[in-house]
C-alpha positions as CSV (number, residue, x, y, z in Angstrom):
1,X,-3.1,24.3,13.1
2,X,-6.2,22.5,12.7
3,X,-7.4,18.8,12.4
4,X,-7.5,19.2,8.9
5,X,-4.2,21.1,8.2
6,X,-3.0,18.1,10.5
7,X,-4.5,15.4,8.1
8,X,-3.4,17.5,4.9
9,X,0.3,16.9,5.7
10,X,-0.2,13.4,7.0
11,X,-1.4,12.5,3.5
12,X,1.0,14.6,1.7
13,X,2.4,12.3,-1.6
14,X,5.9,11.6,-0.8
15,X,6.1,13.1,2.9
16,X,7.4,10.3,5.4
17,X,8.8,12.7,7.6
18,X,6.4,14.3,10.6
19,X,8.8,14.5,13.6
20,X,9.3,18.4,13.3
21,X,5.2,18.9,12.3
22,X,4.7,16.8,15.8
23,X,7.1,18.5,17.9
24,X,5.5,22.2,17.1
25,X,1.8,20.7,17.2
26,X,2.7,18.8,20.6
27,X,3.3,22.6,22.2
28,X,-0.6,23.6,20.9
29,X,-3.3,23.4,24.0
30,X,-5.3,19.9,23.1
31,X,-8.0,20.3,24.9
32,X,-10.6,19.5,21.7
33,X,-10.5,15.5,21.7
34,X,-10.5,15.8,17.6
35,X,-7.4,17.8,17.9
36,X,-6.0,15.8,20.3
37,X,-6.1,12.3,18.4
38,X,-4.7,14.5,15.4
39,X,-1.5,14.9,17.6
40,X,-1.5,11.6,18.6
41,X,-1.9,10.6,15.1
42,X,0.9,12.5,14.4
43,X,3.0,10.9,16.3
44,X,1.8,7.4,15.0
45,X,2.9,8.8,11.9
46,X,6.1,9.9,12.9
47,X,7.2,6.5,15.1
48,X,4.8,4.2,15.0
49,X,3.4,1.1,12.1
50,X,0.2,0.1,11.8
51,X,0.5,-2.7,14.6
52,X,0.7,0.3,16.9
53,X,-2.3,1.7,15.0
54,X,-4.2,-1.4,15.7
55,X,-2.6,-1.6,19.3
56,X,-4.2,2.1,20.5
57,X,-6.6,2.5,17.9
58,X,-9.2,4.4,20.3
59,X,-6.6,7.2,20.5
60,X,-5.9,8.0,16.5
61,X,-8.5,10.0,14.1
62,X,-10.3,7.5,11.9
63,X,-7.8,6.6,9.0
64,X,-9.3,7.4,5.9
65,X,-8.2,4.8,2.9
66,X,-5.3,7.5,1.8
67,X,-4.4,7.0,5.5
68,X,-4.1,3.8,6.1
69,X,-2.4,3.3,2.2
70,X,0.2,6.1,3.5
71,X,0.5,3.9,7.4
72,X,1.3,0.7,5.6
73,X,3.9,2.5,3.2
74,X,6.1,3.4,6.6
75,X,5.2,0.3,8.4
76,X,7.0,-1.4,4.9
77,X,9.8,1.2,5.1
78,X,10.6,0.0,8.8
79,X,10.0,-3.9,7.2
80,X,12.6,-2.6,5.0
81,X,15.4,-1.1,7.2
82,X,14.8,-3.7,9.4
83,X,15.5,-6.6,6.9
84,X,17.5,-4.8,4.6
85,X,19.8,-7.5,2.7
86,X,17.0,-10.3,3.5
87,X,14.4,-12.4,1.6
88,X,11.4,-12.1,3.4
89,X,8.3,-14.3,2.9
90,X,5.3,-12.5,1.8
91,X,3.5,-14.4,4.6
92,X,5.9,-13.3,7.4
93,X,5.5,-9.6,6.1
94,X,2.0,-9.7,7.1
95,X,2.3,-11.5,10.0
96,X,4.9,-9.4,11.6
97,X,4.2,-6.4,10.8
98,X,0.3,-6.6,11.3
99,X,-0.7,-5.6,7.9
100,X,-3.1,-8.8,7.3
101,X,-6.4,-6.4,8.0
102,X,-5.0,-3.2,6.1
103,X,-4.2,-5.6,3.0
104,X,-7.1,-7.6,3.3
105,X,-4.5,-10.9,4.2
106,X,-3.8,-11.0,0.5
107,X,-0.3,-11.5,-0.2
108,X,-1.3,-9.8,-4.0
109,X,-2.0,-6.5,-2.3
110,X,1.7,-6.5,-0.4
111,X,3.1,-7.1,-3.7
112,X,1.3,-4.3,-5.7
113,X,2.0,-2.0,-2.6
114,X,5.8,-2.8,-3.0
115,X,5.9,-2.4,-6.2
116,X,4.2,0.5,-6.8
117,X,6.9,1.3,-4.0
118,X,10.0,0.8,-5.8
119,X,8.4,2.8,-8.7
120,X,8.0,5.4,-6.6
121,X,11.4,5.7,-5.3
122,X,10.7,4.9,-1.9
123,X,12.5,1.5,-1.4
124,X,14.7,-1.1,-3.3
125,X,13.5,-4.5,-3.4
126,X,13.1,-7.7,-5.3
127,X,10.7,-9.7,-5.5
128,X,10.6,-13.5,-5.6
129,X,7.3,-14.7,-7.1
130,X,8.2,-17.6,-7.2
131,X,8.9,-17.6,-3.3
132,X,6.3,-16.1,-2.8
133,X,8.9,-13.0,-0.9
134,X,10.6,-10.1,-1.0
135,X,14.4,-8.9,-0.9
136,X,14.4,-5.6,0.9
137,X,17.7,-3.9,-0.7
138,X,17.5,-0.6,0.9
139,X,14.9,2.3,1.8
140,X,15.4,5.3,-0.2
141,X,13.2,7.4,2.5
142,X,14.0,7.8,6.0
143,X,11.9,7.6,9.2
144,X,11.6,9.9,11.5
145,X,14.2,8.9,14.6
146,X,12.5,9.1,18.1
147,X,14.7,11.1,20.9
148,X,12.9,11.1,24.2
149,X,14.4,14.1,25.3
150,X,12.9,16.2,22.5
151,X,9.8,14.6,22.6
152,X,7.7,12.8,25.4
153,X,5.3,10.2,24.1
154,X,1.9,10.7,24.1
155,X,0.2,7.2,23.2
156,X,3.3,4.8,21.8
157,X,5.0,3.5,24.3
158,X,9.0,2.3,24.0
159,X,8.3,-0.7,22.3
160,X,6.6,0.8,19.2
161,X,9.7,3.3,18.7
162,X,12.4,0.9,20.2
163,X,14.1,-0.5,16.9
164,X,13.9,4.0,16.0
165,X,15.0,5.1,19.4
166,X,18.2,7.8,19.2
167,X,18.8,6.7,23.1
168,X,18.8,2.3,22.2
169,X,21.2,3.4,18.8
170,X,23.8,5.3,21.4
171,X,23.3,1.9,23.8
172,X,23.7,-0.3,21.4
173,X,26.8,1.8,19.5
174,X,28.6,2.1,22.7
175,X,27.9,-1.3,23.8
176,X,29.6,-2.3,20.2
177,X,32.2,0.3,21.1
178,X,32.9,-1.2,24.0
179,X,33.0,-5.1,23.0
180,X,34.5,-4.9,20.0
181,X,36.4,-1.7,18.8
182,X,38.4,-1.1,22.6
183,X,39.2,-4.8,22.7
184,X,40.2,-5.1,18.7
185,X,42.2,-1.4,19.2
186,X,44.1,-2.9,22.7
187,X,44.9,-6.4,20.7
188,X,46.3,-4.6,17.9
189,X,48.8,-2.5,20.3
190,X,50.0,-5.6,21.9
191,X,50.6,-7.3,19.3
């Protein structure tokens, strides 16, 4: 696969799924440093938002405009599974997720972006122009889910893939499990 097969599917309408495109490309020999930020691309792709472009920048191809437009969609999906049942500020959606330079800090362009969004099928929201916000109902697309014993990072580190980590959901299922269900399941047989 090539740099350019490599930036054909990144910028694929309605793809938002890379993981299994990364996993094959991370087994190719990188030793060509345009093929090489293509993989690591890839994986920005795959787990990462565009504060983790900004964060490594150095090590990603050069984001054409399709590019970044496509980053910024699954940055907002993440906004969206991560505040899903919220009203968000259009303010705070920049802010956190580090989209002021990709939008040009103009709440305007968030709002076009989501809405051309939710005519698109991608996510379920609201928005509050009066507020000035958005309700994130639910994303209709799903991110790719990082498992660090299928794939070893290449540029992201934990923090960029934390909140889409397969190994923090099991801790944080069986911690739940363990606090909650057990005690709940050993209170009802008592009782």
């Amino acid at each position: 696969m090539s740099v350019e097969e490599i930036v054909t599917a990144l910028a694929k309408p309605g793809e938002y799924s890379y993981r299994g495109t990364l996993e094959a490309a991370s087994t190719w020999p990188s030793a060509e440093a345009e093929l090489s930020k293509a993989i690591n691309t890839l994986e920005l792709f795959a787990y990462g938002n565009y504060g983790s472009f900004l964060r490594h920048q150095g090590q990603f191809l050069d984001l054409s405009g399709q590019l970044t437009k496509k980053l910024v969609q699954l940055t907002l999906i993440s906004a969206c599974n991560e505040n899903e049942g919220r009203l968000v500020p259009f303010e705070t959606v920049l802010k956190e997720y580090s989209l002021e330079q990709a939008l040009e800090g103009r709440e305007e362009n968030l709002e076009s972006l989501i809405m051309e969004m939710i005519d698109e099928n991608v996510i379920v929201a609201k928005i509050d122009e009066r507020q000035r916000s958005v309700k994130f109902v639910e994303s209709l697309v799903l991110r790719d889910a990082f498992n660090d014993r299928k794939y070893p990072l290449r540029v992201l580190d934990q923090e960029d893939v934390r909140k889409r980590s397969v190994s923090e959901a099991k801790a944080f299922l069986q911690h739940w499990l363990d606090t909650k269900v057990i005690p709940a399941q050993a209170e009802l047989q008592d009782a």
